[in-house]
DRENPA-167375 format. One record per residue: x, y, z of N, C-alpha, C in turn; residue in three letters. Coordinates in steps of 0.1 Angstrom, whole numbers, plus 2048, in hexadecimal, padded with zeros to 3 digits. Example, Ala and Ser with C-alpha at 12.3 -4.5 7.8 and 13.67 -1.06 7.14 Angstrom:
2
8847C784E87B7D384E8847DF84EALA
8807EA8478897F584788180084FSER
% end
This chain:
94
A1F5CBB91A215D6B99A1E5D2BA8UNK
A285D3BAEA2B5CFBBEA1E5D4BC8UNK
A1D5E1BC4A105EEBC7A065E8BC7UNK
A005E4BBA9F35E0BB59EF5D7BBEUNK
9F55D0BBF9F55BFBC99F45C5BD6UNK
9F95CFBD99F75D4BEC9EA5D9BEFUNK
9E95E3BE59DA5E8BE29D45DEBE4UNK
9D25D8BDA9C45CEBD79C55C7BE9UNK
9CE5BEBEE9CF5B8BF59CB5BFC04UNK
9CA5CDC029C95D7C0E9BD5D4C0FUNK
9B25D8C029A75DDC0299E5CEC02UNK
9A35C1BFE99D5B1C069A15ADC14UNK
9AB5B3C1B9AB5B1C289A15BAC2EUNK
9A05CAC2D9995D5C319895CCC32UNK
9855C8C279795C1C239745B6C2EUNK
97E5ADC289785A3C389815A6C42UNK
9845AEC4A9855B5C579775BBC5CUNK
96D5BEC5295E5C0C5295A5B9C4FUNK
9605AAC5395259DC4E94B59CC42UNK
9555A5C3794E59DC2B956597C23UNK
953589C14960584C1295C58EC03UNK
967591C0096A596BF396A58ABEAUNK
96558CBDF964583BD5964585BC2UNK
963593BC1965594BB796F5A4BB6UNK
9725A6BA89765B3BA39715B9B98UNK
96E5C4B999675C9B8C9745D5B8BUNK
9795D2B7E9865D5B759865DEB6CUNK
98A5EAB6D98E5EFB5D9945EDB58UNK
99B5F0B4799F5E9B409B15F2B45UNK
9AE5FAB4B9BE603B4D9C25F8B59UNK
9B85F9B619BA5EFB6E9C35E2B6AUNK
9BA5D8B619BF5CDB5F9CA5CEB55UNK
9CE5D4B4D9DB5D9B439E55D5B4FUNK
9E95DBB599F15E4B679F15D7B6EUNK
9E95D1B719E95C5B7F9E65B7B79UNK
9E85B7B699E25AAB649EF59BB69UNK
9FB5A2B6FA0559AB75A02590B7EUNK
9F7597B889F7598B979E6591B99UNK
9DF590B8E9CD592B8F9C8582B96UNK
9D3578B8E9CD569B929CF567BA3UNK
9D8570BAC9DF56FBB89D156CBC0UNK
9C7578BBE9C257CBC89B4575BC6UNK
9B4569BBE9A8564BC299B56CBBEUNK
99A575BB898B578BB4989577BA6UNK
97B57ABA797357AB95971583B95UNK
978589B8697F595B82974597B7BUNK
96F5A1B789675A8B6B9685B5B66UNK
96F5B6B569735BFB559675CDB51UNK
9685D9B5695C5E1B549635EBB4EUNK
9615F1B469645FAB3A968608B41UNK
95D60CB4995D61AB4E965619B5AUNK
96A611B6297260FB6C980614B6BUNK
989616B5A99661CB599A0616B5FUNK
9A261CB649B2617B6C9AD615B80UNK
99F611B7E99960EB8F9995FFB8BUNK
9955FDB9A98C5EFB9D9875F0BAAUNK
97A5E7BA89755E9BB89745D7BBCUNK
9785D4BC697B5CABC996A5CFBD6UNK
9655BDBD495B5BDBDF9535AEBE0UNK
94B5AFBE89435A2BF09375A3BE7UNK
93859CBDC92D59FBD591C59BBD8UNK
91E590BE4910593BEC90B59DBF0UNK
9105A7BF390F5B5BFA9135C2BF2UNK
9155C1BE59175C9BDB90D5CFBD7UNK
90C5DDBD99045E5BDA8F85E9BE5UNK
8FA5DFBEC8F05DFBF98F85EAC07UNK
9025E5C0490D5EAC119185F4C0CUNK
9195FCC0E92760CC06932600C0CUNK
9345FDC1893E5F5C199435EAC15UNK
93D5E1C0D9415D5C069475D6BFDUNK
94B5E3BF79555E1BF09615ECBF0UNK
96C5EABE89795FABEB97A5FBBDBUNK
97D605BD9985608BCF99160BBCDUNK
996607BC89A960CBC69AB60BBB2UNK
9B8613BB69B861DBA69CB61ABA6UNK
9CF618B9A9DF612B939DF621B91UNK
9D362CB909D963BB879E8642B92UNK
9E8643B9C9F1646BA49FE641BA1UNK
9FD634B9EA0D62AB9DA11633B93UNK
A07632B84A08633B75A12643B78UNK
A0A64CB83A1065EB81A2065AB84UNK
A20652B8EA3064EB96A3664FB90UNK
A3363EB85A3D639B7FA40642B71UNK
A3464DB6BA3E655B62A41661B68UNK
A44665B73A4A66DB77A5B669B77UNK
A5F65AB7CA65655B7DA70653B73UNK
A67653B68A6B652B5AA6F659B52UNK
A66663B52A6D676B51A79679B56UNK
A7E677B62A89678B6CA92671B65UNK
A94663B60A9A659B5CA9F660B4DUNK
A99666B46A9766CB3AAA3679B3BUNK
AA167FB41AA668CB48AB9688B48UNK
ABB67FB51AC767CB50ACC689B51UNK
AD268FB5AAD869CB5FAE7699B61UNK
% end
């Protein structure tokens, strides 16, 4: 997913534009289903967390939990509504 990859990529530039380096991701299992294409690109250590769903929070894990800003979260649930809206549509055939 083209998306997934901009996101993520948004929310590691955002990060060190604030001087910090991103280094890990903590994954839900919907998350990594959706971007498991794309996950080796970006260089971090992934760990999958159960309650995360279809999130991830990408962050500077020196500063994890010390600073609200060291890390972002971004969510595949938005793509997921698109693409079966899309599909519905496709289905429909009018």
């Amino acid at each position: 997913m083209r998306e997934v990859k901009e996101i993520v990529e948004k929310a590691i530039r955002e990060l060190k534009d604030e001087g910090l380096e991103p280094d890990i991701m903590l994954a839900g299992p919907g998350f990594i289903e959706h971007a498991k294409d794309v996950l080796s690109s970006f260089g971090l250590r992934i760990y999958r967390i159960e309650e995360l769903g279809y999130d991830a929070v990408i962050a500077d894990s020196k500063f994890l939990g010390q600073i609200k800003r060291a890390s972002r979260r971004v969510s595949v649930e938005p793509f997921l509504s698109e693409k079966q809206v899309w599909e519905e549509i496709e289905r429909l055939e009018v």
